[in-house]
Structures are given as C-alpha cells and as structure tokens.
N, C-alpha and C positions, 0 to 999 in steps of 0.2 A: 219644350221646343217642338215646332212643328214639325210632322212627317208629310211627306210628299212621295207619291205612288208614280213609276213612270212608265209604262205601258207601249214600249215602242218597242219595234225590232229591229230597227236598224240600230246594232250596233254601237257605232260612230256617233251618231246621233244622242243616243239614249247613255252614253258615257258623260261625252262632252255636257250633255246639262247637267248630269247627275252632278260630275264635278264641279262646274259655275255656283250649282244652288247649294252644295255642300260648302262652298265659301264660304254662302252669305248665315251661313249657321243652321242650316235646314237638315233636316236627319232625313235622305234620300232612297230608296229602294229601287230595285228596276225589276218588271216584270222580267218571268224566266221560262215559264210552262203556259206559252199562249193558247193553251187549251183548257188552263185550268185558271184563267187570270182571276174570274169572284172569288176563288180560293186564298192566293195570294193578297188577293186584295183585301179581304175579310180577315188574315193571318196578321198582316203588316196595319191592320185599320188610321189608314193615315188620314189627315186633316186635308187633301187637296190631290185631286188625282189630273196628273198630264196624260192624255189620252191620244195614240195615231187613230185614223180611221182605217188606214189600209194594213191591216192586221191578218196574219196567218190563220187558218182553222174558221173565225168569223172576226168581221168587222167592227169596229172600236163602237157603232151604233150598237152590234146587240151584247157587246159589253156595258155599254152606258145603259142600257133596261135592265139590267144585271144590277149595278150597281145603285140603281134608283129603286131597286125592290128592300136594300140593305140600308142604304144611308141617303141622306141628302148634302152630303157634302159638296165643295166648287168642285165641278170637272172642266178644266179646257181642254177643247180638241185641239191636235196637231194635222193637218191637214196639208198635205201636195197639192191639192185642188182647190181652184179659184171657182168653182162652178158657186152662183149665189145658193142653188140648191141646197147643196152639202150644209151652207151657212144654215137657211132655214132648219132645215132636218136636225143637225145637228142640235140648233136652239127646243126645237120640239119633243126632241126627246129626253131634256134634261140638261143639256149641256150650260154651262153658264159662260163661256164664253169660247172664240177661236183664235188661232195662229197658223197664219198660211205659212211654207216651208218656202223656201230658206228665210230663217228670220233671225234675228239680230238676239243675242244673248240676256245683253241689257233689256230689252225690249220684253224676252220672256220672264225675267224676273221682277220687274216694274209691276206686269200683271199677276203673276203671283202675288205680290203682294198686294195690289190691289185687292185680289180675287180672298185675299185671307183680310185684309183691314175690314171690307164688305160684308164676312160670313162671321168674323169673329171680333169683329170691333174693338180693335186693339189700337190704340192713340198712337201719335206721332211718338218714336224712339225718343228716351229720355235722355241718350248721350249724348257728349258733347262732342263736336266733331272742331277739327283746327287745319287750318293752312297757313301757311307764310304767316304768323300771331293774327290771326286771325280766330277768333273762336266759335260756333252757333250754337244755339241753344234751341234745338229744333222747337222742344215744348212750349218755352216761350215765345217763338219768334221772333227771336232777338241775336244781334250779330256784336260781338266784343270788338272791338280794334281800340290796342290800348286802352285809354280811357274814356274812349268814345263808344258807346250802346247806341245802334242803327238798329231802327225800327222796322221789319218788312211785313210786305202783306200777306199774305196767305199763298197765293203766287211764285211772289219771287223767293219763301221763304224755302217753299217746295223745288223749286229749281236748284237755289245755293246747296241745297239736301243733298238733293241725287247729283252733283258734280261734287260735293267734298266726300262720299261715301264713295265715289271712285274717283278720287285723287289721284293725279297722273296717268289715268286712261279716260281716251273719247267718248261722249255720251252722245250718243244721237241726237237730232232735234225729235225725233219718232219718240224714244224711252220718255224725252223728257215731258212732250207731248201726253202721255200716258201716266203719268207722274202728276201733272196737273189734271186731267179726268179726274180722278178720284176725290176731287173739289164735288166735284158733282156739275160745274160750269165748261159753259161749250169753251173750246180751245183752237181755233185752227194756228196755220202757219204763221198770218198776220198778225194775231194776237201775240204769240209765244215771242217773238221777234222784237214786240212793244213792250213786254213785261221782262225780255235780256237787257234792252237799253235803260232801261228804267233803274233797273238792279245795278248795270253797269254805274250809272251816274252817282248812285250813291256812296256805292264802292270807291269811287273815285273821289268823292267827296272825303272821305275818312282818308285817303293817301292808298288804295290801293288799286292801284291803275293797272292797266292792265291783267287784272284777279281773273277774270273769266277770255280764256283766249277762244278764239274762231279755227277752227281745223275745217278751211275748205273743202267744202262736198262730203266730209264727215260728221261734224256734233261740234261742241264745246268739250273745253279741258281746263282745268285748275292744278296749278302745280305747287311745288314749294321753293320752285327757282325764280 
C-alpha cells in the first residue's frame, strides 16, 4: 500500500486529508516536528509527499532540497499563493506538481493518483465497481447492463470510474477534468461536456436514463436510486 507524507501545519487541514486519503486505502502520516521534517520524512519513507510552502522554522522549498538530496519521489506543493512565481519555483526545485488552497478534496486525490500512476505505473484498478445493476470493468473498458456489454472509450470509461468510486457524492467537473489528464490528451470544459453527452447517450441506450445526474454549479453524481 502506498504511504503518503503530509507536511502541513495547519492543523485542520492536514487532518481533513489525512482522513479523505486514508479512505481511499493510503497508509497517511502527518508531519509533527517542523524542524526536524527530513527526519520524519526519511523515518516514515513514503511513496508521495504533500508538501505546504508556508511552513514554520523554513519553507516547504528548502524542505523539498531536503528531500531531493534523499529520494526522488512525487512531491506536490500545497500552496495559499496564486503568485505564477511560487508555481515556477516551486517546478524548479523538484516539485512535480501544485494545489492552490482552498481546493476541492476530490480534486487532491485524483492528483495523487495521477502523481503515483505517473511515478509508479500501476494500471487502471482491477475491481469491479456497480450501480443501479450496472457493473464496470475498469480494465477492460467495458460496462455490464444485464445482458447488454457497452463498449467505452478511454474517456468516458475514466469518467463512469471516478463517478461510480464515489457513489452518492458530487464529483466536480475540475477532479473529473484531472482524471481525464492522465490520458495524456488535452481536456478542457468543452471537451469534457461532449464526452458526459456521449457517455449519457449510451447509457440511455441500455435503459439507464438518467445514470449520471447534473448538480448545478457543483459536478455529476451517480446514485443507486
């Protein structure tokens, strides 16, 4: 199982994920002694370190030169600051990716996973996931209903994904966004938009109408009602 290092001091903050990513099966740690965080970090040697930049004692930068002298593993920063700067710097010293604060939970662990499929090249989850008799088979890319086997693309396969792996809660269009990246193909709004209707149609073809519902001004949701 992967371990995950999380390097904040707020508190609130650094709980709240710790708990979300221990859902998803992640073995979590939080830093404790931000003067001593290589230590920690080198004690706990986990596969993926979440990193603030505005850190007590020094800055989550000359943590990450710390960290870059021991391992090359993913670090993403966590960051208050919109300044592009921070962005650069951050990229320049190792970092492999960021998240500006306040940000969407779904959305930090999409990356996560991204950031571990990326470094450690682990295939689409082999389970099967179900809604309303509906069943996926992520590895194939194949969708059961009844006796009817719906063919998806790669697209919409990863969409159907990340909405049945959270069943009964709103997924952003942003996580889902992020969730399609990992194709390696450009994604914007308009696209993502054309590959729900897409998805929908077929859905609806097989008799499941209404499968992927719209939560104005928040994401998509799938339920089992």
């Amino acid at each position: 199982m992967y371990r995950i290092f999380i390097v904040e001091d707020d508190e609130v903050i650094a709980g709240a994920v710790q708990k979300h990513l221990q859902g998803w099966g992640y073995t979590v740690a939080c830093a404790r002694q931000f003067d001593r965080v290589t230590e920690e970090f080198a004690a706990f040697s986990p596969h993926l370190v979440l990193l603030d930049i505005s850190l007590p004692f020094f800055n989550g930068y000359h943590w990450c030169r710390q960290m870059r002298r021991l391992s090359n593993i993913p670090i993403l920063f966590l960051t208050s600051a919109s300044d592009s700067a921070d962005v650069v710097t951050a990229m320049q010293l190792g970092g492999d990716d960021l998240l500006a604060k306040p940000f969407d939970l779904q959305v930090l662990s999409a990356k996560v996973q991204a950031l571990l499929r990326r470094c450690y090249d682990f295939g689409p989850s082999a389970h099967l996931l179900e809604c309303r008799g509906a069943v996926l088979d992520a590895a194939a890319g194949t969708l059961t209903v009844g006796q009817t086997q719906l063919s998806l693309s790669r697209n919409e396969e990863r969409i159907l994904q990340l909405l049945m792996e959270h069943k009964g809660q709103i997924v952003s269009r942003e996580a889902l966004m992020i969730r399609l990246w990992e194709s390696d193909s450009f994604i914007d709004e308009n696209t993502l938009s054309v590959n729900i209707t897409r998805l929908r149609r077929k859905l609806e073809a097989a008799g499941l109408t209404d499968f992927i519902r719209t939560r104005k001004g928040a994401g998509y949701q799938v339920t089992d009602e």
